[in-house]
GUVEXNU-747796 format. One record per residue (C-alpha): residue number from 1; residue in one letter; x, y, z. Coordinates in nm, 3 decimals. Layout:
N
<site marvo="NUM" doza="A" px="X" py="Y" pz="Z"/>
...
//
This chain:
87
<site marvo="1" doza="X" px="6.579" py="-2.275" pz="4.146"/>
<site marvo="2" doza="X" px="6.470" py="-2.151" pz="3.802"/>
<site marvo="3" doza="X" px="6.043" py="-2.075" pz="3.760"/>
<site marvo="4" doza="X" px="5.843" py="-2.118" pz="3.496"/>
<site marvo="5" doza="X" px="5.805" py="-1.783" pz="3.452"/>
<site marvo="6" doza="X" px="6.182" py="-1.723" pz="3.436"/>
<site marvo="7" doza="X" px="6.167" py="-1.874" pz="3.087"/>
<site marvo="8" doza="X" px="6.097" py="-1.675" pz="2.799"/>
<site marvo="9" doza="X" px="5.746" py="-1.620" pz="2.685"/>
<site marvo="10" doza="X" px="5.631" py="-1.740" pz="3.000"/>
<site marvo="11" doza="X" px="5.445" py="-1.440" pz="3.224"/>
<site marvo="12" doza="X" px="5.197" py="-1.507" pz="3.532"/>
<site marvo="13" doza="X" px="4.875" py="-1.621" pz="3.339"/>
<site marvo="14" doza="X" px="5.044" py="-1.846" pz="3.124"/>
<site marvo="15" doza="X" px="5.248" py="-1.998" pz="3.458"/>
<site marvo="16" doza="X" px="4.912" py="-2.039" pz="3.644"/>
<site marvo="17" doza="X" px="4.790" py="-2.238" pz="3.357"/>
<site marvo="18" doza="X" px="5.067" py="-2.444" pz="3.352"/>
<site marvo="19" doza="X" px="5.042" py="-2.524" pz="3.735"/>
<site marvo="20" doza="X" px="4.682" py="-2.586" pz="3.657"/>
<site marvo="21" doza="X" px="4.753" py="-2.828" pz="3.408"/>
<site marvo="22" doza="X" px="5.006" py="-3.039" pz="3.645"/>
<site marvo="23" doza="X" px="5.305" py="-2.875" pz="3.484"/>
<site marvo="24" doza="X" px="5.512" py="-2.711" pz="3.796"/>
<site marvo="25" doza="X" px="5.826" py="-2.669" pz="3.643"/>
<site marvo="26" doza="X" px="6.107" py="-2.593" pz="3.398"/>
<site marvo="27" doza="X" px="6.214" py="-2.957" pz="3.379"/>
<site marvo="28" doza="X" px="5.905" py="-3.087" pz="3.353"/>
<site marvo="29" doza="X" px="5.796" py="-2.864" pz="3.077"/>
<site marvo="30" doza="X" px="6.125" py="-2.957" pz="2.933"/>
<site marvo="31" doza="X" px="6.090" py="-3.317" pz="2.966"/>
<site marvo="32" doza="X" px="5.723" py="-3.365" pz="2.839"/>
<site marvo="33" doza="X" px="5.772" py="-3.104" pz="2.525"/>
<site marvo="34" doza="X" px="5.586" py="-2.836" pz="2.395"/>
<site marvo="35" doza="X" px="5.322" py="-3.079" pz="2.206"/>
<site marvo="36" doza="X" px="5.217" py="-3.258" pz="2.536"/>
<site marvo="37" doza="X" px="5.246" py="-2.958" pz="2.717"/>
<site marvo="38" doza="X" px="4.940" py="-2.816" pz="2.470"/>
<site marvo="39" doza="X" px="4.772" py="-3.111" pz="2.547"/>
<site marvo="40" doza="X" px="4.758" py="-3.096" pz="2.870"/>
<site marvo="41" doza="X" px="4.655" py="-2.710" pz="2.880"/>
<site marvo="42" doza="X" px="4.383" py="-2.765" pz="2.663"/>
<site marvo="43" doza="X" px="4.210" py="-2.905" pz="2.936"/>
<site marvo="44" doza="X" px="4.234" py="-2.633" pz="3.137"/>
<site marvo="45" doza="X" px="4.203" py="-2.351" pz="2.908"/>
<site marvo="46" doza="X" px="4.011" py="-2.462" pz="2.497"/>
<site marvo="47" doza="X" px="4.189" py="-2.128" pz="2.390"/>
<site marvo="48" doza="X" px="4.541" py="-2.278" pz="2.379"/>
<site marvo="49" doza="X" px="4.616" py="-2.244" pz="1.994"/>
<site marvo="50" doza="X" px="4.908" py="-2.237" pz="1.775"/>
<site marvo="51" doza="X" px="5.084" py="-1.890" pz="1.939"/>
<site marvo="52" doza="X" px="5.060" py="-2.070" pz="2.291"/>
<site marvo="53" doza="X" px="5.231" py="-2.390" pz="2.114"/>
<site marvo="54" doza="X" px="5.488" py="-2.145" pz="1.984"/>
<site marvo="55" doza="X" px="5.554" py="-1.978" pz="2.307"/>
<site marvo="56" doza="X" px="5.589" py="-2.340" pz="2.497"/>
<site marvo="57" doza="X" px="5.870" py="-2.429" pz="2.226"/>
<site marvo="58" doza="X" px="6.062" py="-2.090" pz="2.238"/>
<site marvo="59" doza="X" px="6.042" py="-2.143" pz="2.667"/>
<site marvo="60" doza="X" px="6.169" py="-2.461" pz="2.631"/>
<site marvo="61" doza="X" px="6.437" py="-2.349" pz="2.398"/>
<site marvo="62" doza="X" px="6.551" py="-2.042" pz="2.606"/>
<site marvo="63" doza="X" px="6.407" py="-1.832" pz="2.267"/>
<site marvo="64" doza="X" px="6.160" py="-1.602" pz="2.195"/>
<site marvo="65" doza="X" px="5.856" py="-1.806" pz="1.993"/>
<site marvo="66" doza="X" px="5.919" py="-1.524" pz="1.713"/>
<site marvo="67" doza="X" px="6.284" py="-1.665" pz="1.666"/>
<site marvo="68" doza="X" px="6.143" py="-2.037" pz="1.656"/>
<site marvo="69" doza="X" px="6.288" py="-2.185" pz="1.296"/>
<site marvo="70" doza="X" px="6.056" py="-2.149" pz="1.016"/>
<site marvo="71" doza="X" px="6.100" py="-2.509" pz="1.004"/>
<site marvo="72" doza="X" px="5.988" py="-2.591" pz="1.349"/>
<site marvo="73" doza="X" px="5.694" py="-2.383" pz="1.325"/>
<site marvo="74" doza="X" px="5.543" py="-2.518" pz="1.036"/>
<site marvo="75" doza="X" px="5.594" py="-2.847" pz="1.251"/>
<site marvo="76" doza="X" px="5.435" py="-2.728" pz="1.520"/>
<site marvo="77" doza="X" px="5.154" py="-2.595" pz="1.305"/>
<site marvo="78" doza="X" px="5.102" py="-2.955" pz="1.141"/>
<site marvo="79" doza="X" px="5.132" py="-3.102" pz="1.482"/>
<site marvo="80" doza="X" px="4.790" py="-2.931" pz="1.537"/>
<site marvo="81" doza="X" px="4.629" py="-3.011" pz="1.230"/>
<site marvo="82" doza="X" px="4.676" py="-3.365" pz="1.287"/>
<site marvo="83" doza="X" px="4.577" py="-3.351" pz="1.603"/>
<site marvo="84" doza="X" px="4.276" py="-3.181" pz="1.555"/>
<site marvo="85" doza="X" px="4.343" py="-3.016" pz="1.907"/>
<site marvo="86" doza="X" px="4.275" py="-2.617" pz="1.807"/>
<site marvo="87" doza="X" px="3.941" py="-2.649" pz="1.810"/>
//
């Protein structure tokens, strides 16, 4: 059975924080998104920011975040703008 920290851009700190914020596995990263996923971190840690947004995509991709389309990063970027969420 495949980890969270199997996935790219996932390592040990970023797993815990995941667990923390109810979020135990692949699928369900998969299944909630990278958006929701942020959401849900910022509760347990305000730092999340745009990088950690990034990072969630790319894992859920099977990417690296730097390899994320221009495109989808400039998404991801408005995503948190509108939301308001970085700070």
């Amino acid at each position: 059975m495949q980890q969270l920290r199997d996935l790219p851009n996932i390592g040990k700190v970023v797993e815990n924080k995941l667990r923390e914020a109810g979020i135990e596995t692949p699928e369900q990263l998969q299944a909630i998104g990278a958006e929701q996923a942020l959401i849900r971190l910022k509760t347990v840690d305000k730092g999340a920011c745009l990088s950690m947004l990034c990072a969630l995509e790319g894992a859920i991709l099977g990417i690296r975040w730097h390899q994320l389309p221009k495109k989808r990063k400039q998404e991801l970027r408005e995503f948190l703008n509108i939301r308001d969420i970085q700070k």
